[in-house]
Legacy VTK file of the C-alpha trace (Angstrom):
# vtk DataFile Version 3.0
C-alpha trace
ASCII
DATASET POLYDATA
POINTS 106 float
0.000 0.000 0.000
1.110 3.737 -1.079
1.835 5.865 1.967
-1.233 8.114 2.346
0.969 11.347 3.140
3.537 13.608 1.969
7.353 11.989 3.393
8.623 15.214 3.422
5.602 17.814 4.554
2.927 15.823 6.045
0.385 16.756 3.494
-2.242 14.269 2.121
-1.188 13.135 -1.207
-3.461 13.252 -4.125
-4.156 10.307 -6.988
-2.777 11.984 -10.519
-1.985 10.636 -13.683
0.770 10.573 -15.530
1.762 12.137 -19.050
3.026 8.013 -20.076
-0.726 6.718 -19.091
0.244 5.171 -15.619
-1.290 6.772 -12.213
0.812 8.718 -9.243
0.887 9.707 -6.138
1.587 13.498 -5.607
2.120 15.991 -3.003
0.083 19.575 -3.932
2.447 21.567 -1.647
5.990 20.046 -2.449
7.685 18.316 -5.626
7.309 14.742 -3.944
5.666 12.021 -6.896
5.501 8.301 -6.054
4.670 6.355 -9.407
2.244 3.360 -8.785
2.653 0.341 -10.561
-0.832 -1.218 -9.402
-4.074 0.560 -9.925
-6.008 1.845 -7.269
-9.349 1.367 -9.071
-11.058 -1.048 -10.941
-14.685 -0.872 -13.147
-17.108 -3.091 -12.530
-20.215 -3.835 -14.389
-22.932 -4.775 -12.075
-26.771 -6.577 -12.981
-29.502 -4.270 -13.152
-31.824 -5.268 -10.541
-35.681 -5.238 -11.520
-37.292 -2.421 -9.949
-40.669 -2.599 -7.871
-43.224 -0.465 -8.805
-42.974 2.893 -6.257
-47.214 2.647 -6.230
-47.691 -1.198 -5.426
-47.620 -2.583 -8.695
-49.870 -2.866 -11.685
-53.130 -2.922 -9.891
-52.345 0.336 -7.738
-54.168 2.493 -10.455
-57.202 0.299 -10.468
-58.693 2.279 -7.762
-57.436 5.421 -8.975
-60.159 8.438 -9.261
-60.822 9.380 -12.673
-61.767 12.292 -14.503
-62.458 13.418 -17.885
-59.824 15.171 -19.725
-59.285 16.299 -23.444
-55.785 14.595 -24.350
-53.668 17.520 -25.700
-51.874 15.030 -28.734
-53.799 15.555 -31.458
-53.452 12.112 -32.677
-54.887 10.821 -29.118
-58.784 9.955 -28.903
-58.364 9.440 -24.626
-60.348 11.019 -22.809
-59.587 10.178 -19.313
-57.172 10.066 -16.453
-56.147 8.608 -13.704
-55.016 10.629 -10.621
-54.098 10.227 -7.169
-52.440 12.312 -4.612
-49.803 11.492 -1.870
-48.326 13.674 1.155
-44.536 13.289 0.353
-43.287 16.274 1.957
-43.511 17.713 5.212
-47.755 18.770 6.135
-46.939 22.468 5.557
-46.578 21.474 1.597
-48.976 20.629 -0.551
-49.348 17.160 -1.908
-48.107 15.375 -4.690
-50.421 14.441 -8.079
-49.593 12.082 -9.997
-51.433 11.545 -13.481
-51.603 8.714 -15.759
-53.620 8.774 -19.134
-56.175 6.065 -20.329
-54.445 2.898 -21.701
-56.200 3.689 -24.950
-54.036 6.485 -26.278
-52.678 6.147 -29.705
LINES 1 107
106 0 1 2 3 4 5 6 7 8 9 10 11 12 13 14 15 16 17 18 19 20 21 22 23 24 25 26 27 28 29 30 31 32 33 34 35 36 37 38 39 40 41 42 43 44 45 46 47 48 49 50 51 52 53 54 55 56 57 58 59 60 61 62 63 64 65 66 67 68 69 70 71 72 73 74 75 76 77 78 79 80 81 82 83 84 85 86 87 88 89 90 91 92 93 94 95 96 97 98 99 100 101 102 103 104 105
């Protein structure tokens, strides 16, 4: 393992790279460099986990209250939506809406 600080002034040293492609050690306050020959980091590439649905699921707009609406696309014939609202923030702000639009558009 690298030391951590500056040998000569005590000061944390920083992760640079090099001008031939390889990484260093360097001190921001002094001329000290300590080449490192292993890498510090590596990349990983990790699954994508399926994500739950934040409103319980596909059912969770089946109770939904609905009202009509004139869709704004012009090549939409829907003419409802679903909304609900939910107190996310703190009770002095008002609460959230969330929309969706009939599963006949388009």
């Amino acid at each position: 393992m690298p030391t951590l600080f500056c040998p000569n002034c005590a000061t944390l040293l920083i992760l640079a790279r090099m001008e031939t492609g390889g990484n260093r050690l360097e001190c921001r306050t002094c001329p000290y460099e300590h080449a490192i020959s292993v890498p510090l980091y590596s990349r990983k590439n990790f699954m994508r986990k399926e994500k739950e649905d934040v409103f319980g699921g596909p059912g969770a707009w089946d109770n939904a209250q609905k009202g009509r609406v004139q869709c704004p696309a012009s090549n939409c014939d829907g003419d409802e939506a679903a909304f609900f609202q939910v107190q996310i923030r703190s009770a002095d702000e008002p609460m959230t809406t969330f929309y969706k639009v009939s599963p006949r558009v388009f």
